[in-house]
C-alpha positions as CSV (number, residue, x, y, z in Angstrom):
1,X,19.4,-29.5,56.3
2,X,21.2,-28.7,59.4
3,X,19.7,-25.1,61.4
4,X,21.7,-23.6,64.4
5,X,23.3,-20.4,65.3
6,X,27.0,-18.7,65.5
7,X,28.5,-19.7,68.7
8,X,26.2,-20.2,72.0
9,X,27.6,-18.4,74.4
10,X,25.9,-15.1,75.0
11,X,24.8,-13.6,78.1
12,X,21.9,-12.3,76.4
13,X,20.4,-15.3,75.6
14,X,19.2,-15.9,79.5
15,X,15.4,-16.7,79.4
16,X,15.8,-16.4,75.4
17,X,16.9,-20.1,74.8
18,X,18.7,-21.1,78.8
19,X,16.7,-21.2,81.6
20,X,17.7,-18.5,84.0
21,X,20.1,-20.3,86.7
22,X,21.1,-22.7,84.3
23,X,24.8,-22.5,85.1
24,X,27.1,-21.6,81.8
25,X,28.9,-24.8,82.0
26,X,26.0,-26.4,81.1
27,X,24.9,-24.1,78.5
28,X,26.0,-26.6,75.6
29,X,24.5,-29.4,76.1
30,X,21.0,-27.4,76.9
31,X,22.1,-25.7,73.1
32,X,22.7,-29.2,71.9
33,X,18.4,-30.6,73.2
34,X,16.9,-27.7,71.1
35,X,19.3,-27.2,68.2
36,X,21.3,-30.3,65.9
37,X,23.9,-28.5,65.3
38,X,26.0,-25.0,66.0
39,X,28.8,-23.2,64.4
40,X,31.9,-22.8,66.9
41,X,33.7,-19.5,66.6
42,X,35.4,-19.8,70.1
43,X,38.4,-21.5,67.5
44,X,38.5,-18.2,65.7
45,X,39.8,-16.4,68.9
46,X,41.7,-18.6,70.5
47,X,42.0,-22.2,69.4
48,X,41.1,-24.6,71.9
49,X,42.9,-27.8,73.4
50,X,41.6,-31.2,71.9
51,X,40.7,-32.0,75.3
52,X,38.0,-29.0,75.0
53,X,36.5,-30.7,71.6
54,X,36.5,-34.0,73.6
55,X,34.3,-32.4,76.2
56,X,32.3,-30.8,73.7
57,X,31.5,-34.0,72.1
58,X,31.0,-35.9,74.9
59,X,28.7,-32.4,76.1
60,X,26.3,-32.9,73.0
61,X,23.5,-36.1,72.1
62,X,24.1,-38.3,69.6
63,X,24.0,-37.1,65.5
64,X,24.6,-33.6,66.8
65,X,27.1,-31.8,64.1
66,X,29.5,-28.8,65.4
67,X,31.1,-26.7,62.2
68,X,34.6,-24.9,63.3
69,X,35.5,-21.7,62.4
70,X,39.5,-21.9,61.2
71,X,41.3,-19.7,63.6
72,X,42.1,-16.2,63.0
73,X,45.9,-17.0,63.2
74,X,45.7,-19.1,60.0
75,X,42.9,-16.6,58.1
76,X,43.9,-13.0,59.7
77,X,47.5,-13.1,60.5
78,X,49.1,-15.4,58.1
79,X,46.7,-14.0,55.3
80,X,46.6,-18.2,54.4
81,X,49.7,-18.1,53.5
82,X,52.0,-21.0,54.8
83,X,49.3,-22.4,55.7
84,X,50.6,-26.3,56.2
85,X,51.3,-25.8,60.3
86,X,48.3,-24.0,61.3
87,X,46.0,-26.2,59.3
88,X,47.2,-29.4,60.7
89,X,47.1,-27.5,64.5
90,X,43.2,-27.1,63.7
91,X,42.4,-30.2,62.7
92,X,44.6,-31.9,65.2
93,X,42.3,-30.6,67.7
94,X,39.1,-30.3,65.9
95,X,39.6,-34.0,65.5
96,X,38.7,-34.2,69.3
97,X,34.7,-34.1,68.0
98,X,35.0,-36.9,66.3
99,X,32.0,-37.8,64.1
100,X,30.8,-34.8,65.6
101,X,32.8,-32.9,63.6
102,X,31.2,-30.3,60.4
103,X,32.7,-28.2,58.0
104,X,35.4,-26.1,58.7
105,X,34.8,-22.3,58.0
106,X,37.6,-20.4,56.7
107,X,36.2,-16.5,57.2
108,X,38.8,-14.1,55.1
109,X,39.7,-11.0,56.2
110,X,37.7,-8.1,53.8
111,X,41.2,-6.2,53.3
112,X,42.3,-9.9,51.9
113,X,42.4,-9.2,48.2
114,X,41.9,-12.1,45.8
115,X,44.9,-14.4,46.0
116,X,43.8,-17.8,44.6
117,X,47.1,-19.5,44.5
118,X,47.1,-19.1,48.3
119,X,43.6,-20.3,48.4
120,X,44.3,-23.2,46.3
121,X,47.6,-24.1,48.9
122,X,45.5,-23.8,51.8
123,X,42.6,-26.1,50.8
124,X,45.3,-28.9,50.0
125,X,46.4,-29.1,53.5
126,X,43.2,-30.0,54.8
127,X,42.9,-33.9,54.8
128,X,40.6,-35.9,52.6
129,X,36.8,-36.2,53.9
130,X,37.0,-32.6,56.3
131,X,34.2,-30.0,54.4
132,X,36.0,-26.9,54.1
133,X,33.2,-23.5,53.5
134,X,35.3,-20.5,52.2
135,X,33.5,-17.0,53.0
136,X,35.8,-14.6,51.4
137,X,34.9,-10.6,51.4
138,X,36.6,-9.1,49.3
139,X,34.8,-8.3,45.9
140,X,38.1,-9.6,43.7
141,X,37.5,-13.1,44.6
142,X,34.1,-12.9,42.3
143,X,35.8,-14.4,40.1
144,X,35.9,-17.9,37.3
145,X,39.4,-18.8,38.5
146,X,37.9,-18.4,42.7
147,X,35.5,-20.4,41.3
148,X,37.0,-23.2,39.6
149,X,39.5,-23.7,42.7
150,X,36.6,-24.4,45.2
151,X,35.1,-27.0,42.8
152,X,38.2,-28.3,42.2
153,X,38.5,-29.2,45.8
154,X,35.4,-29.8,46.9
155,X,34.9,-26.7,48.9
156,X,31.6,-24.5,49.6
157,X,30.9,-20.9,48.8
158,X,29.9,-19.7,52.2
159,X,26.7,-17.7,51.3
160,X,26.2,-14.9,53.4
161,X,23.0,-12.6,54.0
162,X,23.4,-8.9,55.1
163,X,20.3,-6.9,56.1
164,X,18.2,-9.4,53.4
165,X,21.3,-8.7,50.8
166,X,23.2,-11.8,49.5
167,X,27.2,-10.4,49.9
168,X,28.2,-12.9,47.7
169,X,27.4,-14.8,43.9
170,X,25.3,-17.8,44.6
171,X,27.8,-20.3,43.2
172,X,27.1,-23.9,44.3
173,X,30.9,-25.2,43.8
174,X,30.1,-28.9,45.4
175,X,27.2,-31.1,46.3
176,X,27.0,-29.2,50.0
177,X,25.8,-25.6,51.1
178,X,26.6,-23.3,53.7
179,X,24.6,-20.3,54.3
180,X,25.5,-17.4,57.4
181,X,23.1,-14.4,58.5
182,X,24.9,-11.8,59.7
183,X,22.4,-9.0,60.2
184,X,18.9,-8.9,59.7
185,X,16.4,-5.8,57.9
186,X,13.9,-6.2,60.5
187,X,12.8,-4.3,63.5
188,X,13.9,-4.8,66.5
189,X,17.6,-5.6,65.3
190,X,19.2,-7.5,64.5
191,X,16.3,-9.6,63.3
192,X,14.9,-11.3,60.2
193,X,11.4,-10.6,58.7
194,X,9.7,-13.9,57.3
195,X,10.1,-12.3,53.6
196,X,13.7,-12.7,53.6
197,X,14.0,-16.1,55.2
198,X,11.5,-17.4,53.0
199,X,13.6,-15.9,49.9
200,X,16.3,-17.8,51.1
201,X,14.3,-20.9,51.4
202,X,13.4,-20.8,48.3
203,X,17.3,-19.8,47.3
204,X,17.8,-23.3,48.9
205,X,15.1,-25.3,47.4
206,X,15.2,-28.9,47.9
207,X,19.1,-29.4,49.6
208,X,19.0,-31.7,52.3
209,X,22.8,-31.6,52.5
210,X,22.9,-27.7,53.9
211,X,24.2,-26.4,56.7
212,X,22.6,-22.6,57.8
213,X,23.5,-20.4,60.8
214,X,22.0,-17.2,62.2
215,X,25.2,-14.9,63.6
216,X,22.8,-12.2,64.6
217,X,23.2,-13.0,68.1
218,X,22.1,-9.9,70.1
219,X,19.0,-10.5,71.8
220,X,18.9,-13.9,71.1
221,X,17.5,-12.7,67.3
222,X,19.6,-16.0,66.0
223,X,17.6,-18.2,68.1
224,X,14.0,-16.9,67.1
225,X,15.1,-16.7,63.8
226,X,16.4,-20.3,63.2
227,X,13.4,-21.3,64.9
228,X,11.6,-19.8,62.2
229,X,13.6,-20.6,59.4
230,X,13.2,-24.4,59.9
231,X,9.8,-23.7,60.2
232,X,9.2,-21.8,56.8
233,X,11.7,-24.7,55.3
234,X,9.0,-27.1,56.8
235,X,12.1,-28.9,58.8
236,X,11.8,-29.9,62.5
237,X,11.1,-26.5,64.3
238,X,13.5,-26.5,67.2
239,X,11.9,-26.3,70.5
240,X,13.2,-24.6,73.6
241,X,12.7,-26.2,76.6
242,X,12.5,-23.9,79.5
């Protein structure tokens, strides 16, 4: 089970996980001594040069995983539809991490009604052996034929926690998991109690092939939390050294 947070550039998280003076540029590979793995949603904004995976690979230790979010030109704007250019744009430069590279997140819009066909057209453009998680938002996607098309290619169900609410059916659709936390029910915000971490714990029982990430990043919540979710999973608690 791999534990890290959404992105790791925040301002906020001076003195909360970087040392303060630690100079940005170095930010990443300070990330990359405390946590094995992050969740890059830079690509959703603006999809970065290969040369910039290259650095970030050659930024982070060894064994260190780094999961893509699929930019928002692909999921936003073209709604996945033709899907074949934009796919083989992200991977062309998310193949700059190497063996570093994770699962590819494919967040959908929530005005993106179901459209499984498309679905089905975009998950065939991503080559053989690249994890592909799915978070769709849209409540007509709950559905046996959504379902059945991630299985069929070997796709996760990107599990997602609102305010301790699951926001989607707790399919497991292939032999991998990917769990986000958007927003904790806890005081101060945006955090996580210990009640609903350990819930999800439990929701993850034994899976060692499970990758989770804390997106409530304001006030460095994400960091204390996925400190203390690999503790209540009785992983390697993630120390910051500063």
């Amino acid at each position: 089970m791999l534990i890290g947070t959404s992105g790791w550039q925040y301002a906020d998280w001076r003195d909360v996980l970087y040392p303060v003076g630690l100079p940005q540029r170095r930010w990443l590979r300070h990330y990359g001594d405390v946590f094995a793995t992050v969740e890059n949603n830079n690509a959703f904004y603006r999809l970065p040069a290969r040369e910039t995976f290259e650095q970030w690979r050659d930024n982070t230790p060894p064994g260190f995983v780094m999961a893509v979010k699929a930019s928002r030109y692909l999921t936003h704007m073209k709604r996945l539809n033709d899907p074949a250019e934009p796919v083989a744009r992200l991977m062309n430069a998310a193949a700059g991490l190497g063996a570093k590279l994770g699962p590819v997140l494919l967040q959908l819009p929530p005005t993106l009604q179901a459209a499984p066909d498309r679905l089905a057209a975009c998950l065939r453009r991503f080559p053989g052996g690249v994890r592909v998680a799915v978070e769709p938002r849209h409540p007509s996607w709950w559905t046996d034929e959504t379902r059945r098309i991630l299985e069929h290619h070997d796709a996760a169900l990107c599990w997602t926690d609102r305010l301790g609410r699951a926001q989607t059916p707790l399919w497991r659709t292939t032999g991998w998991l990917y769990l986000r936390f958007h927003e904790g029910p806890a005081e101060p915000w945006p955090d996580y109690d210990d009640a609903t971490l350990q819930t999800w714990v439990d929701e993850l029982g034994a899976a060692d092939d499970a990758y989770v990430y804390f997106n409530n990043d304001p006030g460095g919540a994400a960091v204390r939390n996925a400190m203390r979710f690999a503790a209540l999973a009785g992983r390697p608690v993630p120390q910051s050294r500063h």
